[in-house]
C-alpha positions as CSV (number, residue, x, y, z in Angstrom):
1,X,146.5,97.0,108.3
2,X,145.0,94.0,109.3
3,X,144.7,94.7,113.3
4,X,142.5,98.0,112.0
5,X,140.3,96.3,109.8
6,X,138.0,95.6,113.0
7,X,138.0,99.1,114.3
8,X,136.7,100.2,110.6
9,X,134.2,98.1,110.7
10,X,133.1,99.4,113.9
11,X,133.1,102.7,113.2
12,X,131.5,101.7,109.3
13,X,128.0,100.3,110.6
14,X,127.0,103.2,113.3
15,X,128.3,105.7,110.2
16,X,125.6,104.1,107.7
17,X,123.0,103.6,110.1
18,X,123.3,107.5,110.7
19,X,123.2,108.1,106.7
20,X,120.2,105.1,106.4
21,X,118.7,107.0,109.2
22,X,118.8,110.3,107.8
23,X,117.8,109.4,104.5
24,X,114.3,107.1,105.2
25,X,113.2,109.4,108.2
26,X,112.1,111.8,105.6
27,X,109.9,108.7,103.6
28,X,108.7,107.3,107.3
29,X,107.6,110.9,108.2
30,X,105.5,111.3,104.4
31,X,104.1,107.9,104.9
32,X,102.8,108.8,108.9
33,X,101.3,111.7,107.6
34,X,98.8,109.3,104.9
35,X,95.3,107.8,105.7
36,X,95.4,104.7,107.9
37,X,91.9,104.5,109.1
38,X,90.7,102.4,105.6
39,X,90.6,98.5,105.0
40,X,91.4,97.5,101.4
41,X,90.3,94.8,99.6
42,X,90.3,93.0,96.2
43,X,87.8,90.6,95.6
44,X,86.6,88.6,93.0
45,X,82.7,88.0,91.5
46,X,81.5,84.6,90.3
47,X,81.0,86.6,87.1
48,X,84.5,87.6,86.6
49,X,84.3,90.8,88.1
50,X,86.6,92.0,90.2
51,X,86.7,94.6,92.5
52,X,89.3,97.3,94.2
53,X,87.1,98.3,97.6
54,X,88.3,100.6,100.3
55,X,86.0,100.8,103.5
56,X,86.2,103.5,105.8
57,X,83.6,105.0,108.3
58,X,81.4,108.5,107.2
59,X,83.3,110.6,109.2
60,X,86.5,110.0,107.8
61,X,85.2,111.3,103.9
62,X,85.8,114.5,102.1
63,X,84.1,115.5,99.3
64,X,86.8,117.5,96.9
65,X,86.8,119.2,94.0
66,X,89.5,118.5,92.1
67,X,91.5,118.8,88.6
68,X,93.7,115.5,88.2
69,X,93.4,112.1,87.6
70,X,92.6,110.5,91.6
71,X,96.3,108.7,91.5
72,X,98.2,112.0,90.8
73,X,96.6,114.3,93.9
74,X,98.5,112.7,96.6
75,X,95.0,111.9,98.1
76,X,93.4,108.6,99.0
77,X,90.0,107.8,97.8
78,X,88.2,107.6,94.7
79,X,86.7,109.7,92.0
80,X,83.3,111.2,92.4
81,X,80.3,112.0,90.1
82,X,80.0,113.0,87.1
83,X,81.3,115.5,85.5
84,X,81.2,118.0,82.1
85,X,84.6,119.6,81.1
86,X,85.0,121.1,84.6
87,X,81.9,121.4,85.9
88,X,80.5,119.1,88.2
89,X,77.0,117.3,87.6
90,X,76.5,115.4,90.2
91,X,75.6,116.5,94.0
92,X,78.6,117.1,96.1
93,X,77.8,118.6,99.0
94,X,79.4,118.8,103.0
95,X,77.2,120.9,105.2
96,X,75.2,122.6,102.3
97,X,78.4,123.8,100.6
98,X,79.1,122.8,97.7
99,X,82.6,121.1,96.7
100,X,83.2,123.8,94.3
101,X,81.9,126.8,94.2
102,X,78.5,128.5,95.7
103,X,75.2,127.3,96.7
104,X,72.7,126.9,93.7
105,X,75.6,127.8,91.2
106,X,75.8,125.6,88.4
107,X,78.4,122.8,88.0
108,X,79.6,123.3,91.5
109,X,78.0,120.2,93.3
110,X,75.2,121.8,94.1
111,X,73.1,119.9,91.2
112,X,72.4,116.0,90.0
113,X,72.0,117.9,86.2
114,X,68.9,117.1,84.2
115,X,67.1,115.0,86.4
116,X,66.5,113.6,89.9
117,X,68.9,111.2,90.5
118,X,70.4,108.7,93.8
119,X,72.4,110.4,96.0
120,X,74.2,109.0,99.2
121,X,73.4,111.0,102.0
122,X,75.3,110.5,105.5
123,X,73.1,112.5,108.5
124,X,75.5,112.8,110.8
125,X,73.3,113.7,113.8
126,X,71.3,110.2,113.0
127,X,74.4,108.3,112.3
128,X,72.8,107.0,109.5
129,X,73.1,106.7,105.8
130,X,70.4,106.6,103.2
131,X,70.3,107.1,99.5
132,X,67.7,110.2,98.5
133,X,66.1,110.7,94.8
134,X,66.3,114.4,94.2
135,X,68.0,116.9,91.3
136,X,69.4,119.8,93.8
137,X,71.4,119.7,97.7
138,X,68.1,122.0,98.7
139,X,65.8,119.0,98.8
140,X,67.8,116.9,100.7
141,X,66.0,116.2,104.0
142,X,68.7,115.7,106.7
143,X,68.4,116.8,110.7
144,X,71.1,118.9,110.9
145,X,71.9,120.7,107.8
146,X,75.4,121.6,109.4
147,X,75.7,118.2,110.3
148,X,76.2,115.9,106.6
149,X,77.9,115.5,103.5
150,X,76.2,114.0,100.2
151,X,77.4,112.5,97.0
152,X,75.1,112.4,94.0
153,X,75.2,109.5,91.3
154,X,72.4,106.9,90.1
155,X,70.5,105.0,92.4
156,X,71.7,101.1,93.0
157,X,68.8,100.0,95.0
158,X,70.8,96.9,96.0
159,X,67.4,95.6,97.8
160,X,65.0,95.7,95.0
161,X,65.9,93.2,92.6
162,X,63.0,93.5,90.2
163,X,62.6,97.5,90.1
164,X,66.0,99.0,90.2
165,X,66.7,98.9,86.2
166,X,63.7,101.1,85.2
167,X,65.2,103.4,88.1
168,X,68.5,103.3,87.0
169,X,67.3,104.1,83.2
170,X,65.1,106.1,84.5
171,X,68.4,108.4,86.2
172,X,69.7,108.3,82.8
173,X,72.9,106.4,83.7
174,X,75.4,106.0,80.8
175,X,76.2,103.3,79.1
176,X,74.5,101.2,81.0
177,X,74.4,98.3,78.4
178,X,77.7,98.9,77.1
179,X,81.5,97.2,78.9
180,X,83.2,100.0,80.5
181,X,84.9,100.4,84.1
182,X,83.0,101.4,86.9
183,X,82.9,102.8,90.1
184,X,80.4,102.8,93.2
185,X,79.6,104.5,96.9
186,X,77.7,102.1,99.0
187,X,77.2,101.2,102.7
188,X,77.0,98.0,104.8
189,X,74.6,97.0,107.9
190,X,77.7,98.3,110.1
191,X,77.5,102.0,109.1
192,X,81.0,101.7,106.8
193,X,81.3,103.1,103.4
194,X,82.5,100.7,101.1
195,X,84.2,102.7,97.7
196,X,84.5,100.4,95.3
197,X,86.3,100.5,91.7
198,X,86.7,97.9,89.1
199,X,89.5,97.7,86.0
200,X,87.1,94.8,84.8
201,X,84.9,96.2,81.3
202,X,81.7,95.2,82.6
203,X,77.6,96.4,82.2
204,X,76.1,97.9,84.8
205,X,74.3,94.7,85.8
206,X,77.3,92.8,85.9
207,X,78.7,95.2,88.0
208,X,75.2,95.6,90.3
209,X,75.8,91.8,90.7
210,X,79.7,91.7,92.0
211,X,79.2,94.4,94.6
212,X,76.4,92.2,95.9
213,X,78.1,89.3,96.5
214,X,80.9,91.4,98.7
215,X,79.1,91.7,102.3
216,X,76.4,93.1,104.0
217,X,75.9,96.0,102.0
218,X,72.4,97.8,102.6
219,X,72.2,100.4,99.4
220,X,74.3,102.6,97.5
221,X,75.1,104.7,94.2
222,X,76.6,104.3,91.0
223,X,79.1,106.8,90.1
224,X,81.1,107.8,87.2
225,X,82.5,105.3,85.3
226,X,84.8,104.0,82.1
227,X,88.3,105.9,82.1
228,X,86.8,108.1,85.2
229,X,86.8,104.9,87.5
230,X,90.2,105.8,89.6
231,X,91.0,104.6,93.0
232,X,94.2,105.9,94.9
233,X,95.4,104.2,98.6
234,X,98.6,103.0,99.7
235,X,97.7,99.3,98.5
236,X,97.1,100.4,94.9
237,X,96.4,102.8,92.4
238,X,93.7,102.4,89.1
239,X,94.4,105.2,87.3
240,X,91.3,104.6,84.5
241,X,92.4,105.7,81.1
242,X,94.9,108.5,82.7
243,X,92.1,111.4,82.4
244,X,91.5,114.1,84.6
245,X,88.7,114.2,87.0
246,X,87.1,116.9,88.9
247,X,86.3,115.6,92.4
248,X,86.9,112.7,94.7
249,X,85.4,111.0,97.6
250,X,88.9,111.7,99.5
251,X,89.8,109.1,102.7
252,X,91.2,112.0,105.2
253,X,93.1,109.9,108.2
């Protein structure tokens, strides 16, 4: 038996690589097919804060309704606005479509609901991001309105450190005061958009204070927070308090 035991052996490792093969080809060929163009990155404020950031360039967003906690569509990103039962209430636009529904519907995207609020708005035939006060997609003022996407919140104004309270009060932002998890769209000096999620409870000014010790961020929005905040990527997953959400900023290659 003995002067076989080498030929087994030979025939033993080619047999399981073909079986390895066959089985993790499958995985490899799931895993090719997920976002790659994204840096992630956990950092940590002086104030105990810590945040979950994934940083992507414009081009690469989607803007997605959506009925499922972020870490349970199979999609990388983050959640979006805010939202009532299933209707959305903050902008949500790509294009001057909506992210569900119709143009000027309610609840579709097509609204920052009760009053003018921040939203981030990429003009793609600029290259350049800004953040616009305004209630409906209809005021946005953009150069090509083929040629954008924008995602409604409360304004951050990350430059103005004396006025941007009264405006985020002022945008009715929930729970301002209050510790809950949070979430944020910004954008940096380099025309990236940062996501940005934290598991920490924290006030909005806590929060405010974190994201601006992370880089060369110019402006951004806050966006829904507490047991909405949800952040999905191949690095990690912040699932909030399990709830369902109705759209996400998705991360598409």
């Amino acid at each position: 038996m003995l002067k076989y035991r080498p030929l087994a052996l030979w025939l033993f490792f080619p047999i399981l690589g073909l079986f390895l093969s066959m089985a993790l080809y499958p995985l490899a060929i799931e895993i090719g097919k997920k976002p790659h163009a994204y840096t992630y990155s956990k950092l940590h404020a002086t104030n105990g804060v810590e945040l979950h950031v994934l940083k992507t360039k414009p081009e690469n967003i989607a803007l997605r309704a959506i009925e499922k906690n972020v870490t349970e569509t199979g999609l990388y990103g983050i959640n979006g606005g805010f939202f009532y039962n299933a209707d959305l209430l903050s902008i949500a636009v790509t294009n001057d479509l909506p992210a569900k529904g119709e143009a000027n519907d309610y609840g579709t995207g097509w609204y920052n609901t009760d009053v003018s609020r921040g939203t981030l708005v990429w003009d793609e035939a600029l290259r350049a991001f800004n953040v616009q006060i305004v209630k409906h997609a209809g005021e946005l003022k953009v150069t090509d309105r083929n040629h954008y996407w924008a995602q409604g919140g409360v304004s951050m104004k990350l430059g103005d450190s004396i006025e941007w309270e009264a405006q985020m009060i002022a945008e009715e932002m929930p729970a301002y005061d209050e510790n809950r998890l949070r979430s944020a769209a910004a954008y940096d000096t380099q025309g990236n958009v940062w996501l940005i999620v934290t598991p920490t409870s924290c006030t909005i000014e806590q929060f405010r204070s974190a994201i601006l010790q992370t880089g060369p961020l110019v402006d951004g929005i806050f966006l829904d927070g507490d047991g909405s905040s949800q952040l999905m990527s191949r690095e990690n997953k912040l699932h909030g308090d399990g709830r369902e959400v109705y759209q996400i900023i998705q991360i598409m290659k």
